[in-house]
Backbone as a chain_set.jsonl record, in Angstrom:
{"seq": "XXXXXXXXXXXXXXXXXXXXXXXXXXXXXXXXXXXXXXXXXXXXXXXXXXXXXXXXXXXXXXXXXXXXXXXXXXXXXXXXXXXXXXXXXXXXXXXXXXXXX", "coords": {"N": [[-34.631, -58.329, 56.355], [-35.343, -61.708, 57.415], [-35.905, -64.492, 55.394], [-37.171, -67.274, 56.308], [-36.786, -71.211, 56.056], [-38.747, -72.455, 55.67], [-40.637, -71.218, 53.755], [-42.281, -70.87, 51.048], [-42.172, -69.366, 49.122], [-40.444, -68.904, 47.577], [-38.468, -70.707, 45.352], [-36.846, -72.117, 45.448], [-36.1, -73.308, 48.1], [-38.308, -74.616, 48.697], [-38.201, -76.833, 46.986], [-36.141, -78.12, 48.14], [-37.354, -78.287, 51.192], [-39.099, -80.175, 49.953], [-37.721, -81.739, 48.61], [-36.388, -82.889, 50.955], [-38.703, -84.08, 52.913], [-39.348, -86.276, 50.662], [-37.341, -87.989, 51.354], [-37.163, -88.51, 53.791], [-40.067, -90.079, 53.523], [-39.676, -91.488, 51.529], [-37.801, -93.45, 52.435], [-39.134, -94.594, 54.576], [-41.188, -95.955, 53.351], [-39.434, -97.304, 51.603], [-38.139, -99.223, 53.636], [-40.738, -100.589, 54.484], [-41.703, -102.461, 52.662], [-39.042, -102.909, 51.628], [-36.162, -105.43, 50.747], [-33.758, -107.039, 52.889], [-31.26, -106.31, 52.5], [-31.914, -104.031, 52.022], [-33.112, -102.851, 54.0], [-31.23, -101.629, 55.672], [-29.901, -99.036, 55.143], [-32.431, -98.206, 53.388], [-33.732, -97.417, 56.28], [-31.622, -95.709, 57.447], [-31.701, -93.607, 55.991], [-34.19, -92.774, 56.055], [-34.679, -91.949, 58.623], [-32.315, -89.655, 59.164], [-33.885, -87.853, 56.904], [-36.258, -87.425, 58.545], [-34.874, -86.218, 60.635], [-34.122, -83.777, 59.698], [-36.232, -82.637, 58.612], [-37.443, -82.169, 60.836], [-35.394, -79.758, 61.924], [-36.271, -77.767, 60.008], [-38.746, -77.547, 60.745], [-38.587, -76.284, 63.303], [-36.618, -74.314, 62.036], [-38.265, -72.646, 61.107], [-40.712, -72.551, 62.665], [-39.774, -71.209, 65.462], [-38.67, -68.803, 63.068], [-41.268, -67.46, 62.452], [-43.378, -68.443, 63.668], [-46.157, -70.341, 64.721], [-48.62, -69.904, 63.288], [-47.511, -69.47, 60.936], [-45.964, -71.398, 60.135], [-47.831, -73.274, 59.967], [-49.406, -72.427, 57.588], [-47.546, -72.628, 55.808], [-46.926, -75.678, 55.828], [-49.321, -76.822, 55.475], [-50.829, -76.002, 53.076], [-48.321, -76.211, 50.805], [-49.032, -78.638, 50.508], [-50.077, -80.614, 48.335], [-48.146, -80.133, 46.215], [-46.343, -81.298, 48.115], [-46.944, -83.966, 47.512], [-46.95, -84.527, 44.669], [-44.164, -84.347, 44.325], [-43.67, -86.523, 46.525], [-44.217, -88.279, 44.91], [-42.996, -88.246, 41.958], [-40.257, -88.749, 43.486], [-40.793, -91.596, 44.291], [-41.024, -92.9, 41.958], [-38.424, -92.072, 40.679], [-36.507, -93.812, 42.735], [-37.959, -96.021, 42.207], [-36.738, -96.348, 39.854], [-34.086, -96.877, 40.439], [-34.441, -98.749, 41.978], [-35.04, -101.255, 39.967], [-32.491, -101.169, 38.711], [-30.598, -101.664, 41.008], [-31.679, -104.18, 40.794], [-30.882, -105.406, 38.645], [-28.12, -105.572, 38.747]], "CA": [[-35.634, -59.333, 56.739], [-34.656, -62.857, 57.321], [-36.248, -65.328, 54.905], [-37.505, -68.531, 57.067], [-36.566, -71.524, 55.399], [-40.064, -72.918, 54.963], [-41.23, -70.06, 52.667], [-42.769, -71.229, 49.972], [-42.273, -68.074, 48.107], [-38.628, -69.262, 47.421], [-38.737, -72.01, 44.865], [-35.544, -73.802, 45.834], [-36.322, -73.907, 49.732], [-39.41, -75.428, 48.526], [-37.437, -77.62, 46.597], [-34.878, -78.484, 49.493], [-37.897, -79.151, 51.823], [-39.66, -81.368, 49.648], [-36.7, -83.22, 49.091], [-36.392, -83.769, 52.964], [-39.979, -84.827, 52.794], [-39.095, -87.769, 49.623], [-36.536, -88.585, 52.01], [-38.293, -89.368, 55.206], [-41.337, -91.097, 53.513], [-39.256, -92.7, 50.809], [-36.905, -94.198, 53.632], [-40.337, -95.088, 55.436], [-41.746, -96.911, 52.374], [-38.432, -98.689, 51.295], [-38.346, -99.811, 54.873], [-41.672, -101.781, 55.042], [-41.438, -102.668, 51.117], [-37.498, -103.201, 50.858], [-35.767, -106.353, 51.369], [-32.552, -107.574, 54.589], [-30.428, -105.457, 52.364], [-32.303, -102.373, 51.342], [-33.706, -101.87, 55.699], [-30.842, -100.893, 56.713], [-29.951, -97.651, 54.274], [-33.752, -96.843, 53.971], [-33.914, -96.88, 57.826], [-30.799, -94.338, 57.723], [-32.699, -92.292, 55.462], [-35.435, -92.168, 57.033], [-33.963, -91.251, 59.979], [-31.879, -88.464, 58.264], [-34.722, -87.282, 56.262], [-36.843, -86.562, 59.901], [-34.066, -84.945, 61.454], [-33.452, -82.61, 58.969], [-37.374, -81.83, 58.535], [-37.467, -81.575, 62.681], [-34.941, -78.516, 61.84], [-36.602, -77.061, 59.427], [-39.782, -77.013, 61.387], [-38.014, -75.678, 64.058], [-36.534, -72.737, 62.072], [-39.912, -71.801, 60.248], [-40.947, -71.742, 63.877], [-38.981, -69.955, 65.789], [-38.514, -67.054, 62.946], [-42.769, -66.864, 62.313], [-44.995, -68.573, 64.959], [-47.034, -71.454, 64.297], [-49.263, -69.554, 62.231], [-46.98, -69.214, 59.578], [-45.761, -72.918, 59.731], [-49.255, -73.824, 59.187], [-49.913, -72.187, 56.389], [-46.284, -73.388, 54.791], [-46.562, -77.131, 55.628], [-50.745, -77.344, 54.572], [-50.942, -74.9, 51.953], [-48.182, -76.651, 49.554], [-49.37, -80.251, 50.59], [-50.364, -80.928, 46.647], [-46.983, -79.867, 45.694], [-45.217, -81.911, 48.288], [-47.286, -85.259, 46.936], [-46.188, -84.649, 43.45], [-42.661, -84.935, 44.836], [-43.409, -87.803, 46.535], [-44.786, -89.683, 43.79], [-41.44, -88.387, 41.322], [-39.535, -89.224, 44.27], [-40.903, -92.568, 44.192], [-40.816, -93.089, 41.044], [-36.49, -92.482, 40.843], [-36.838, -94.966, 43.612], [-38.467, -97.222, 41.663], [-36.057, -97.406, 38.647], [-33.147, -97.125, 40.993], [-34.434, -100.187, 42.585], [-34.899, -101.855, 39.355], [-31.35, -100.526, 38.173], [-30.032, -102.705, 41.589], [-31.894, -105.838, 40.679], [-30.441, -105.994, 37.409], [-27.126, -105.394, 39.036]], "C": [[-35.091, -60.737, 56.482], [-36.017, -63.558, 56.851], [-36.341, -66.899, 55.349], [-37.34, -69.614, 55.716], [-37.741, -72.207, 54.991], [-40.735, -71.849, 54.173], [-41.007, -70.582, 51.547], [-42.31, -70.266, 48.612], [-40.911, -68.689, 47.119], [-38.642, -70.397, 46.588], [-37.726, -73.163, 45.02], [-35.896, -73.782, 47.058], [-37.832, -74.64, 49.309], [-38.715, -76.73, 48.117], [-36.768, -78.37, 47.412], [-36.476, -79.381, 50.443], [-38.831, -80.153, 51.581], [-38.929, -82.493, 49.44], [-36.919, -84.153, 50.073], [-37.698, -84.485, 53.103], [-40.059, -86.48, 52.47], [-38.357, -88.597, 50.681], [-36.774, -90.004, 52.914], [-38.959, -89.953, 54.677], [-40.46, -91.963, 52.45], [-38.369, -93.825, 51.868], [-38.307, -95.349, 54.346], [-40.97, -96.472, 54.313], [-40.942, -97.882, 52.327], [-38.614, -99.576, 52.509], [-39.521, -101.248, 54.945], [-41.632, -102.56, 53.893], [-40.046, -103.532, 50.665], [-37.426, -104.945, 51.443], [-34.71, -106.624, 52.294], [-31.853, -106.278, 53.649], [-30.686, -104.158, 52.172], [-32.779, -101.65, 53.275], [-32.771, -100.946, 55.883], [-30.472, -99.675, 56.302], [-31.217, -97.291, 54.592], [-33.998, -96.281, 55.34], [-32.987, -95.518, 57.767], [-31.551, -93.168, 56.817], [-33.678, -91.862, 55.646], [-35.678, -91.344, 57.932], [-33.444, -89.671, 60.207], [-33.155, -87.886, 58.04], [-35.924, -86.633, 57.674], [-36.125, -85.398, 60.155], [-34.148, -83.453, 60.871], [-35.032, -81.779, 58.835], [-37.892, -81.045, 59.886], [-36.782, -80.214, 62.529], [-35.374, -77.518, 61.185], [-37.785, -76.612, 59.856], [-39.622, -75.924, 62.154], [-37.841, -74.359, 64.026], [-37.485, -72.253, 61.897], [-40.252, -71.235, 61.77], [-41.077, -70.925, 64.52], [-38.901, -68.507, 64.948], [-40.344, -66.843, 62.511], [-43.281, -67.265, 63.238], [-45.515, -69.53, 64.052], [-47.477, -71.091, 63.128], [-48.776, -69.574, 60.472], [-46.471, -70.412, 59.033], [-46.758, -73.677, 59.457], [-49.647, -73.463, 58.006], [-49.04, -72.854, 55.309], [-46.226, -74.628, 54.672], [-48.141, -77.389, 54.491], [-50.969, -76.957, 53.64], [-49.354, -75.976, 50.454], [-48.316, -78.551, 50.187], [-49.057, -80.965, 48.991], [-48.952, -80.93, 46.171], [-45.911, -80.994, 46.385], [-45.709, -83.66, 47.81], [-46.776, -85.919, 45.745], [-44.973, -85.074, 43.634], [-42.313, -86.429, 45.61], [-43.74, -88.885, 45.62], [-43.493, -89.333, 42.328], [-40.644, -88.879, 42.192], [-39.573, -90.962, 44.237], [-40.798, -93.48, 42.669], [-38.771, -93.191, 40.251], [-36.313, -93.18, 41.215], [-36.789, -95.783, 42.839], [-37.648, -97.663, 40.619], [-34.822, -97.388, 39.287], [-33.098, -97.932, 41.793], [-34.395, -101.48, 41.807], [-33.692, -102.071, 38.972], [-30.822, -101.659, 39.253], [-30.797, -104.24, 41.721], [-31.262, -106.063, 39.625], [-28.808, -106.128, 37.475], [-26.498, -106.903, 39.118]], "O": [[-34.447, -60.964, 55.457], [-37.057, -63.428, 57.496], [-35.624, -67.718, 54.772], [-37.612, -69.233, 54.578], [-37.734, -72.587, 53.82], [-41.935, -72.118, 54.236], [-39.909, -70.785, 51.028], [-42.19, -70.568, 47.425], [-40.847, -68.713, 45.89], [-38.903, -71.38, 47.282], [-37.705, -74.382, 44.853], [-36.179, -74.974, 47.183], [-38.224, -75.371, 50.219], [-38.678, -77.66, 48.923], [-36.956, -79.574, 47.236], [-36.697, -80.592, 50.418], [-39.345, -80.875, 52.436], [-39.12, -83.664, 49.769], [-37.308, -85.314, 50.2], [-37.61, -85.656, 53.473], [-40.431, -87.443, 53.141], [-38.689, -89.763, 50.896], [-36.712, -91.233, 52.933], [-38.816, -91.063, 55.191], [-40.567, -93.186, 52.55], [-38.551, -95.04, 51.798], [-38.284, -96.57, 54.499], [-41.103, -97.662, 54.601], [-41.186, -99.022, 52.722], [-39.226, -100.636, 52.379], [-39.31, -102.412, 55.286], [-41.471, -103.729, 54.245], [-39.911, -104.403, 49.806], [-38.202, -105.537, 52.194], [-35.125, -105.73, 53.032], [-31.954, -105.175, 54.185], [-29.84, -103.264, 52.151], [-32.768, -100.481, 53.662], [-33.011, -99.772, 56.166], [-30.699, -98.875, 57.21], [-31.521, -96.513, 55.496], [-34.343, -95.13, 55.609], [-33.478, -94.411, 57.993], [-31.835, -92.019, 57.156], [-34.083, -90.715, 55.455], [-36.467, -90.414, 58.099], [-33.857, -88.806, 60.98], [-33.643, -87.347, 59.034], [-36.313, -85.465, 57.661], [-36.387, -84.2, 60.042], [-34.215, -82.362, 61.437], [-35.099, -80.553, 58.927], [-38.437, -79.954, 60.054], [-37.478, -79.304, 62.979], [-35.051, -76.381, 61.529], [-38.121, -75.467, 59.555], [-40.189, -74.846, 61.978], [-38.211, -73.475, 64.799], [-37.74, -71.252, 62.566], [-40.172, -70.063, 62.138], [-41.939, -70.047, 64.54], [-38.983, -67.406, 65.492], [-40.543, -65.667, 62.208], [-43.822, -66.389, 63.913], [-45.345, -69.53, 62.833], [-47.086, -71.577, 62.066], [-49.349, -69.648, 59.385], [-46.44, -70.632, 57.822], [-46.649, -74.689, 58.764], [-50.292, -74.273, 57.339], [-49.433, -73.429, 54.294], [-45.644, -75.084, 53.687], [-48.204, -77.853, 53.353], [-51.558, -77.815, 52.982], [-49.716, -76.252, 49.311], [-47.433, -79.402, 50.084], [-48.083, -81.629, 48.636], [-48.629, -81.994, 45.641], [-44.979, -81.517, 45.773], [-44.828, -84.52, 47.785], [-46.365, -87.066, 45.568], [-44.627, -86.152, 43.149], [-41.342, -87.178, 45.498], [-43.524, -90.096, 45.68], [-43.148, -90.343, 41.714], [-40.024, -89.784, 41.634], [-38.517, -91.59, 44.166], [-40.481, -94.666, 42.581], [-38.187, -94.064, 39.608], [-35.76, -93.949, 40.428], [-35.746, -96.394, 42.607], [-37.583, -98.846, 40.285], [-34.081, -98.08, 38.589], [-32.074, -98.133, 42.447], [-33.999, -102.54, 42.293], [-33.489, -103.27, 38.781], [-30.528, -102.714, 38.691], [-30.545, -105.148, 42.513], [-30.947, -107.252, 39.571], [-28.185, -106.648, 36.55], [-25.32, -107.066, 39.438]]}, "num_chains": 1, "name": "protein.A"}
């Protein structure tokens, strides 16, 4: 049986796609937030951080059917918030970390 990579069950592909998640919205945040020098990285990560969630939709997809990508994206919502708010939080002192630079 092939293990879709949005399966929750799995605690590192959870892991992996919440990453990709931090990614995309941290990219998105820095973006409107950052300053001339921080656009143009967060934009690439932003960017990045889609793509890579576009694939992962994709596979979930393709190996279950909607049904099952619905339950995997809405079902750990809570979980992927937490990540964005640690995510943002690294962010945040690795933005302080380059002002003090």
């Amino acid at each position: 049986m092939v293990v879709p990579l949005l399966n929750t069950d799995t605690f590192i592909e959870t892991i992996v796609v919440s990453g990709v998640l931090v990614l995309f919205l941290g990219g998105i945040i820095f973006y409107v937030i950052g300053t001339e020098g921080m656009k143009k990285k967060s934009l690439y990560m932003g960017i990045g951080g889609f793509i890579l969630l576009v694939v992962l939709a994709a596979l979930g997809y393709y190996m279950d059917g909607l049904v099952y990508l619905i339950n995997n994206v809405i079902v750990p919502v809570i979980f992927y918030v937490l990540a964005i708010i640690i995510g943002a939080l690294i962010g945040a002192i690795g933005y302080i970390l380059m002002i003090l630079k």
